[in-house]
mmCIF file as gemmi writes it, N, C-alpha and C atoms, coordinates in Angstrom:
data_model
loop_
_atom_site.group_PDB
_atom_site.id
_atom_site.type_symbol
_atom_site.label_atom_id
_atom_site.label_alt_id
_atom_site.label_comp_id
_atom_site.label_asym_id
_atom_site.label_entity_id
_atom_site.label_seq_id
_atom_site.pdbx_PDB_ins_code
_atom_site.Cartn_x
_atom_site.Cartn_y
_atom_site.Cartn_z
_atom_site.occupancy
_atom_site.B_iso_or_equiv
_atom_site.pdbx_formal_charge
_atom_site.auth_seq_id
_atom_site.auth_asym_id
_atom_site.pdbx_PDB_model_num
ATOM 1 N N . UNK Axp A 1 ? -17.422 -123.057 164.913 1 0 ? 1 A 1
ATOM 2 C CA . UNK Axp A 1 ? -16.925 -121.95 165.701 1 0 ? 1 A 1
ATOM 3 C C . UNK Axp A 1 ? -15.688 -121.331 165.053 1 0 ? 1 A 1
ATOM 4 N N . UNK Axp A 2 ? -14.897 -122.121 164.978 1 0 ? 2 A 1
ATOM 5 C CA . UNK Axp A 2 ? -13.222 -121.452 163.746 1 0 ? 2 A 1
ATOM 6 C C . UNK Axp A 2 ? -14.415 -121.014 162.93 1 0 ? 2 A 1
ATOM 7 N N . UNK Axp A 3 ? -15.024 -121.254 162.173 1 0 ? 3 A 1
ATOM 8 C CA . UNK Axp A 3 ? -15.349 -120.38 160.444 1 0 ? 3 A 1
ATOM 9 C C . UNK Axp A 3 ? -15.468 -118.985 160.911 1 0 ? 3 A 1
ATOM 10 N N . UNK Axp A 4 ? -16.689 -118.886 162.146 1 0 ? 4 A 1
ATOM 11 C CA . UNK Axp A 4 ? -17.131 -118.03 162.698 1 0 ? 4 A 1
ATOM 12 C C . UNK Axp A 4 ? -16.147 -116.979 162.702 1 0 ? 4 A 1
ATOM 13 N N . UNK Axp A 5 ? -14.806 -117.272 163.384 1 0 ? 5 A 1
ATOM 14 C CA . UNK Axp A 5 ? -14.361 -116.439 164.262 1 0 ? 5 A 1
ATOM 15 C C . UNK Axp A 5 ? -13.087 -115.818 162.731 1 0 ? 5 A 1
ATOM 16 N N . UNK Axp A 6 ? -12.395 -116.959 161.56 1 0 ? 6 A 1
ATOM 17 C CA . UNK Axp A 6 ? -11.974 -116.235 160.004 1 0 ? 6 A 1
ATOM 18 C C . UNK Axp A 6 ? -13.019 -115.536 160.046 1 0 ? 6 A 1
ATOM 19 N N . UNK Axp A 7 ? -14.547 -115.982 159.784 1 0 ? 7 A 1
ATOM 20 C CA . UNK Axp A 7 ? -15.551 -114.858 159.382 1 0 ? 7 A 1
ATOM 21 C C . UNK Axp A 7 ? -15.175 -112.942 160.346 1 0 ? 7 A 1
ATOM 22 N N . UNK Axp A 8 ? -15.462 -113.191 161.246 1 0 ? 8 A 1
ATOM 23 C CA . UNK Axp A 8 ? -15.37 -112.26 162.341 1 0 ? 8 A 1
ATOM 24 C C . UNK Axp A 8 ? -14.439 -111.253 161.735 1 0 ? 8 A 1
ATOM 25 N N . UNK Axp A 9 ? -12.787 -111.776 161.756 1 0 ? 9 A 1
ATOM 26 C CA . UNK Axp A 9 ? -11.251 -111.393 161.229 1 0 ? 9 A 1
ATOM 27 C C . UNK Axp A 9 ? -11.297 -110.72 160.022 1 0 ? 9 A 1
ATOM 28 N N . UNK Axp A 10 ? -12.028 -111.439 159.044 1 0 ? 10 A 1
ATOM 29 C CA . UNK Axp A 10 ? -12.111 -110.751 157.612 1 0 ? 10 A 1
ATOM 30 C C . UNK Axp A 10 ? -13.249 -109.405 157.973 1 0 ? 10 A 1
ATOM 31 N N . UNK Axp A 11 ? -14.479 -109.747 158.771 1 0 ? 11 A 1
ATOM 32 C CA . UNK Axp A 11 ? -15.104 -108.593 158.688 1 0 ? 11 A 1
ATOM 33 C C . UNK Axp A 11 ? -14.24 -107.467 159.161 1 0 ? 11 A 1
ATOM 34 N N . UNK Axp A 12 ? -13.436 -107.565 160.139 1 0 ? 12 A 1
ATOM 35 C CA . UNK Axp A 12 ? -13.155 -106.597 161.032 1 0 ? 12 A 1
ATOM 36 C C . UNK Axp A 12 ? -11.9 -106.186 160.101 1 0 ? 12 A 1
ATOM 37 N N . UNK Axp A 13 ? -11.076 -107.046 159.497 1 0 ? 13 A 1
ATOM 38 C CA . UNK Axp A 13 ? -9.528 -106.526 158.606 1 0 ? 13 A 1
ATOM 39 C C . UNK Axp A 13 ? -10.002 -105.475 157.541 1 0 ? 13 A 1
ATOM 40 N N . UNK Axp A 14 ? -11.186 -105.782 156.967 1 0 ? 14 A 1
ATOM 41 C CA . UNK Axp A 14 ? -11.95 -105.281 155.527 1 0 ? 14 A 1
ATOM 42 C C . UNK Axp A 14 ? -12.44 -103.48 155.562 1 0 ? 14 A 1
ATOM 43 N N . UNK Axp A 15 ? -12.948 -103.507 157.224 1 0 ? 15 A 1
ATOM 44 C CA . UNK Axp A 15 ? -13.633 -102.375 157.626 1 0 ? 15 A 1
ATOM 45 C C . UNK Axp A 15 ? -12.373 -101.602 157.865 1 0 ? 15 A 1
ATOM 46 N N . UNK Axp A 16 ? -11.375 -102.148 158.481 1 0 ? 16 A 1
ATOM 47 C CA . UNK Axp A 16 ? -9.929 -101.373 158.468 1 0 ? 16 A 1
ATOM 48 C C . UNK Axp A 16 ? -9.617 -100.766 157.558 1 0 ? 16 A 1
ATOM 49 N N . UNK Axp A 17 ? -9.474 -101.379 156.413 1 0 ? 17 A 1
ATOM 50 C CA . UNK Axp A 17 ? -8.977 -101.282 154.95 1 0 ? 17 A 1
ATOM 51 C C . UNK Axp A 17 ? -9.871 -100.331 154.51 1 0 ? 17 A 1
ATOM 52 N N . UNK Axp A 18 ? -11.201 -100.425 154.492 1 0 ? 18 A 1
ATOM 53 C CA . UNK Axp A 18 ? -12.355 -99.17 153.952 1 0 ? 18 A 1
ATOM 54 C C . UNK Axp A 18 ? -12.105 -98.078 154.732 1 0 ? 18 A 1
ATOM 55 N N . UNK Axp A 19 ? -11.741 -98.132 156.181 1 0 ? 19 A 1
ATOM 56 C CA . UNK Axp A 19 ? -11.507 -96.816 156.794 1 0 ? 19 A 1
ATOM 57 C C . UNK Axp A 19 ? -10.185 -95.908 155.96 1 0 ? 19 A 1
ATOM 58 N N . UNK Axp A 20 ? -8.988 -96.637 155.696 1 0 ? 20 A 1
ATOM 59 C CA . UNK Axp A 20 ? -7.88 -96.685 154.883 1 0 ? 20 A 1
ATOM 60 C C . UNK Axp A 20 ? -8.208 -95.665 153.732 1 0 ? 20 A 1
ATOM 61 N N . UNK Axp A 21 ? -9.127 -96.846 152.988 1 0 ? 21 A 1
ATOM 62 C CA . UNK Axp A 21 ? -9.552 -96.228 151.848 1 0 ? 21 A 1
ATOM 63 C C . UNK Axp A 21 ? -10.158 -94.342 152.006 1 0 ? 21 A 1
ATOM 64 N N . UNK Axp A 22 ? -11.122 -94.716 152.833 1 0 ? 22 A 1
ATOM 65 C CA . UNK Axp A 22 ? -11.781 -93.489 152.672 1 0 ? 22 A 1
ATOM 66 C C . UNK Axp A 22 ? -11.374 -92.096 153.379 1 0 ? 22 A 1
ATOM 67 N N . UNK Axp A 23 ? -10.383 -92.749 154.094 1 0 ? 23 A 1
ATOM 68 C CA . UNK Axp A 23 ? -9.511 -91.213 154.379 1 0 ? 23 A 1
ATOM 69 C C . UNK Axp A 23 ? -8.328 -90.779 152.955 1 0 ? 23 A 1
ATOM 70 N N . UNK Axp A 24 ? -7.81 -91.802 151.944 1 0 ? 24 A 1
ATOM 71 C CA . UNK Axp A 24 ? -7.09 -91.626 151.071 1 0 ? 24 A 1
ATOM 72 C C . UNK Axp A 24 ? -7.938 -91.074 149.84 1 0 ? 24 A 1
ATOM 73 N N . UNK Axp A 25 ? -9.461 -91.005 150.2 1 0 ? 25 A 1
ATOM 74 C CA . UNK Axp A 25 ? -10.593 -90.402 149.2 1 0 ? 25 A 1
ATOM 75 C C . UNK Axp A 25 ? -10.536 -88.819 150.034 1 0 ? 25 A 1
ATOM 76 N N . UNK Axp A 26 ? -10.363 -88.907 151.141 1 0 ? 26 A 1
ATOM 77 C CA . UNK Axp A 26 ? -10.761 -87.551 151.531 1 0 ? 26 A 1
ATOM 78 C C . UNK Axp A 26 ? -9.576 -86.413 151.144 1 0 ? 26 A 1
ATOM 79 N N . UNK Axp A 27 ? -8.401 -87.175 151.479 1 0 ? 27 A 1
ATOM 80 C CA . UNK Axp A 27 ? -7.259 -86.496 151.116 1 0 ? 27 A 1
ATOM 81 C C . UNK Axp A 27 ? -7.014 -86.277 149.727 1 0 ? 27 A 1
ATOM 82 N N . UNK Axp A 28 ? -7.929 -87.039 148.653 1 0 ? 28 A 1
ATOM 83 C CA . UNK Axp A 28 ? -7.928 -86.998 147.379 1 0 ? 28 A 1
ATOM 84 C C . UNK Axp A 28 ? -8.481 -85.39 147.235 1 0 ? 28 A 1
ATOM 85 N N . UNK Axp A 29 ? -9.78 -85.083 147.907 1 0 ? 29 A 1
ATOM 86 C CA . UNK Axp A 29 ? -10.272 -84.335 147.788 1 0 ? 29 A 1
ATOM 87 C C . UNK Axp A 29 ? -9.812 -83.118 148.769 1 0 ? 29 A 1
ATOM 88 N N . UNK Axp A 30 ? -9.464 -82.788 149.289 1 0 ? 30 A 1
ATOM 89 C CA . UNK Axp A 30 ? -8.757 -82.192 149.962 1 0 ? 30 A 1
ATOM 90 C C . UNK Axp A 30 ? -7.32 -81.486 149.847 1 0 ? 30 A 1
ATOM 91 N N . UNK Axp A 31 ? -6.616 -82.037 149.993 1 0 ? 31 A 1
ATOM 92 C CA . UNK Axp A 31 ? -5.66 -81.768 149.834 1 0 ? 31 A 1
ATOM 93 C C . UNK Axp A 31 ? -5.015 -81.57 148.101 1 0 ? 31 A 1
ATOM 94 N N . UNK Axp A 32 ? -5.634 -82.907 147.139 1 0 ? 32 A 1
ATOM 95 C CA . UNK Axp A 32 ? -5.089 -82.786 145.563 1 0 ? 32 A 1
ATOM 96 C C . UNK Axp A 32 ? -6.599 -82.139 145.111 1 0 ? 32 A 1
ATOM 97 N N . UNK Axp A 33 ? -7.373 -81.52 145.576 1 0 ? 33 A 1
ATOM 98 C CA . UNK Axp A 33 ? -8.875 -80.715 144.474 1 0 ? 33 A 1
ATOM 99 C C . UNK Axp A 33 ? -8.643 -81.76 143.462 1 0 ? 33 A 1
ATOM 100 N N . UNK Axp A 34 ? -9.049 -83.328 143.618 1 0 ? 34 A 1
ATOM 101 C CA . UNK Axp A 34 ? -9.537 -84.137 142.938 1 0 ? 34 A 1
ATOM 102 C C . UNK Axp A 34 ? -10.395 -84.384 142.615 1 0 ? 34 A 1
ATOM 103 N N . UNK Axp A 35 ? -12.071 -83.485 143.172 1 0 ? 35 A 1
ATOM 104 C CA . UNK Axp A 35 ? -12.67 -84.347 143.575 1 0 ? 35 A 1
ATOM 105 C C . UNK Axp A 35 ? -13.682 -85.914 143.068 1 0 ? 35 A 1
ATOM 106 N N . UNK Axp A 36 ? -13.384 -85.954 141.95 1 0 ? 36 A 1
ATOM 107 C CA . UNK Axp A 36 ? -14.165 -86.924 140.964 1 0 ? 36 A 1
ATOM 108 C C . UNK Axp A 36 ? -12.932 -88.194 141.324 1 0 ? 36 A 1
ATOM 109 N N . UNK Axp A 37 ? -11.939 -88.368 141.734 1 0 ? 37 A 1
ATOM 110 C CA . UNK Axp A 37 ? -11.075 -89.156 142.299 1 0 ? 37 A 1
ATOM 111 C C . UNK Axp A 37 ? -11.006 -89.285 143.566 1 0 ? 37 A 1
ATOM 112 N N . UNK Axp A 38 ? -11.434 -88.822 144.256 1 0 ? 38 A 1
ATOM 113 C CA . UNK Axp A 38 ? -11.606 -88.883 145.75 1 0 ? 38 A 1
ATOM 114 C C . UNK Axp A 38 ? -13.345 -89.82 145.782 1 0 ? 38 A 1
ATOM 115 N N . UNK Axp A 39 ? -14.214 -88.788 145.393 1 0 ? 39 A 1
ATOM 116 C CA . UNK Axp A 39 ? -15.457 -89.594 145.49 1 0 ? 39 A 1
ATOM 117 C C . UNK Axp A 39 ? -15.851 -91.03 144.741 1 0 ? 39 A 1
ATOM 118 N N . UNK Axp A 40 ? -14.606 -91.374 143.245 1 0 ? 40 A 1
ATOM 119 C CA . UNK Axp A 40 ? -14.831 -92.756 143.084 1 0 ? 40 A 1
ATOM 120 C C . UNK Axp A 40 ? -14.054 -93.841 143.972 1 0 ? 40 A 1
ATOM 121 N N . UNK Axp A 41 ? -13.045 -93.41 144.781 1 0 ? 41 A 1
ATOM 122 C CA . UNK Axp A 41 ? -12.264 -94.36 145.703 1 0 ? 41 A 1
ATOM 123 C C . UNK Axp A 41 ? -13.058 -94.31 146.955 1 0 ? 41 A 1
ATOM 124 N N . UNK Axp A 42 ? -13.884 -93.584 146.899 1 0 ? 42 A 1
ATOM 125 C CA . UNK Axp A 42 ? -14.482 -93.378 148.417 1 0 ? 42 A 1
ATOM 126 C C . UNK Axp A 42 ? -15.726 -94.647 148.197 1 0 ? 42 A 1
ATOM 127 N N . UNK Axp A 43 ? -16.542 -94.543 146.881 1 0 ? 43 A 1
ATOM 128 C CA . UNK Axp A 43 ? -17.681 -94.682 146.607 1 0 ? 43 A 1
ATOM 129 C C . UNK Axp A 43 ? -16.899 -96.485 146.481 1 0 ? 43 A 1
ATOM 130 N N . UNK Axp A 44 ? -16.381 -96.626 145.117 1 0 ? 44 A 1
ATOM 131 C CA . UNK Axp A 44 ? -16.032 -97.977 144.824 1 0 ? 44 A 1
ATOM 132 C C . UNK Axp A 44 ? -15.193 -98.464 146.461 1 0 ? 44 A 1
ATOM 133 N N . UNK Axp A 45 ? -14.633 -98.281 147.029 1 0 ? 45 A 1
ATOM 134 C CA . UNK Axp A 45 ? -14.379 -99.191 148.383 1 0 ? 45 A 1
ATOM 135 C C . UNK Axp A 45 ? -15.602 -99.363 148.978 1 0 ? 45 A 1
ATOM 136 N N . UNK Axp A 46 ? -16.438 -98.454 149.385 1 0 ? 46 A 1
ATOM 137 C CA . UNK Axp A 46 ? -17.511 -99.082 150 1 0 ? 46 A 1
ATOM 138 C C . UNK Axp A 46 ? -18.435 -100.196 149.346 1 0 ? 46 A 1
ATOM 139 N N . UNK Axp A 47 ? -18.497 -99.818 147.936 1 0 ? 47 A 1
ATOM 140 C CA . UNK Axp A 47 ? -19.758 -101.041 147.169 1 0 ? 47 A 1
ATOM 141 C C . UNK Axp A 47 ? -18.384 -102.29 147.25 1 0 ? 47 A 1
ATOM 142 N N . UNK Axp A 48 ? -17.483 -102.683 146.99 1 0 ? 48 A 1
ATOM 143 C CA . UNK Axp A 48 ? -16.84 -103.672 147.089 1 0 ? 48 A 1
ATOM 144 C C . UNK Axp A 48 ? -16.843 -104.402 148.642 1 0 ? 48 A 1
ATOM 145 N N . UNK Axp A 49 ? -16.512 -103.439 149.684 1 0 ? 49 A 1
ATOM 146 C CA . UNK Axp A 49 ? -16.729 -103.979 151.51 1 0 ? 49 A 1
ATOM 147 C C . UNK Axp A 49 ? -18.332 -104.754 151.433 1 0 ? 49 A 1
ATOM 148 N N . UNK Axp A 50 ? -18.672 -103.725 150.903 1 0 ? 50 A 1
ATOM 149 C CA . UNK Axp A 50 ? -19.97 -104.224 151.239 1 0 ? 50 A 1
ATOM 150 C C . UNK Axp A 50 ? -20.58 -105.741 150.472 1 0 ? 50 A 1
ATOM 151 N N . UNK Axp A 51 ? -19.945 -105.841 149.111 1 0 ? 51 A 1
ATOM 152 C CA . UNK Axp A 51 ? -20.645 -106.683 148.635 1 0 ? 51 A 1
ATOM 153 C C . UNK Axp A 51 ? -19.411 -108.232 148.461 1 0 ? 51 A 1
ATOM 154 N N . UNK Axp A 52 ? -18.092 -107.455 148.901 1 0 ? 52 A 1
ATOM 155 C CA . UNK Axp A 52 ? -17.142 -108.996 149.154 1 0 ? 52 A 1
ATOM 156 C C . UNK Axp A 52 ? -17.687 -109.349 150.783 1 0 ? 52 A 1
ATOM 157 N N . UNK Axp A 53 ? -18.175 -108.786 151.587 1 0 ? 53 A 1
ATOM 158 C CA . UNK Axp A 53 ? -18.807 -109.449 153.101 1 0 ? 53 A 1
ATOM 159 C C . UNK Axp A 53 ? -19.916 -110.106 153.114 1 0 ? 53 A 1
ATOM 160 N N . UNK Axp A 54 ? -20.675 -109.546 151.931 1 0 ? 54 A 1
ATOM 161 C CA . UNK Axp A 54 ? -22.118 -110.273 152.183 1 0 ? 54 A 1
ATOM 162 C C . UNK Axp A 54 ? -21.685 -111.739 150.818 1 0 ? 54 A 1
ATOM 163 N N . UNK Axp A 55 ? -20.789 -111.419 150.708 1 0 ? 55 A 1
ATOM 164 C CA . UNK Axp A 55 ? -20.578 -113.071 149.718 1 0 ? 55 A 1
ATOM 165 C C . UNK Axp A 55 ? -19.686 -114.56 150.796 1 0 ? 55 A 1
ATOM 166 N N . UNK Axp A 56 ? -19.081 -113.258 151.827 1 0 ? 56 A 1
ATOM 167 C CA . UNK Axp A 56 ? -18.596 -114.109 152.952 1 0 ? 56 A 1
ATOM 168 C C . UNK Axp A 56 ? -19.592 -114.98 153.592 1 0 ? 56 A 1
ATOM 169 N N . UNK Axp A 57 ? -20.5 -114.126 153.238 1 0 ? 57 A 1
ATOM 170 C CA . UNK Axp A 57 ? -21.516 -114.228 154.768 1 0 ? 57 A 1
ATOM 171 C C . UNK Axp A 57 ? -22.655 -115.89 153.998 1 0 ? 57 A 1
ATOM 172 N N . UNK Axp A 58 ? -22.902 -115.606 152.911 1 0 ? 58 A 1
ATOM 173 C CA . UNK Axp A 58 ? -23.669 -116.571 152.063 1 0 ? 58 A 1
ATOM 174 C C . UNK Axp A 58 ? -22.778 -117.75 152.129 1 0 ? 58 A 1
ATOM 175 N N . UNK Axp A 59 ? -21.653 -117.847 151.316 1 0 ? 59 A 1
ATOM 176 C CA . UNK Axp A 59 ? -20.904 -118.973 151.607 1 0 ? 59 A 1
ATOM 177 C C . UNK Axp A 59 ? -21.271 -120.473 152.301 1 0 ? 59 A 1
């Protein structure tokens, strides 16, 4: 039940952090006409959330 509930914490801290991320991609694009810097911080946070959770999850 504890692993469960670190498990739970990291999912939920991680998705924070990607939300983070991907408004600091939008503002990349937005506000600095980055956009090839906006869409790789947008793009690389999500393939990393996605693939540091499912290594949680195997564990």
């Amino acid at each position: 039940m504890q692993a469960f509930i670190y498990d739970l914490l990291f999912i939920v801290a991680s998705i924070l952090i990607l939300f983070k991320a991907i408004g600091y991609g939008i503002y990349e694009i937005k506000e600095m006409k980055n956009k090839s810097g906006g869409i790789s911080i947008i793009s690389l946070s999500i393939l990393i959330t996605i693939f540091f959770n499912f290594v949680i999850f195997i564990k």
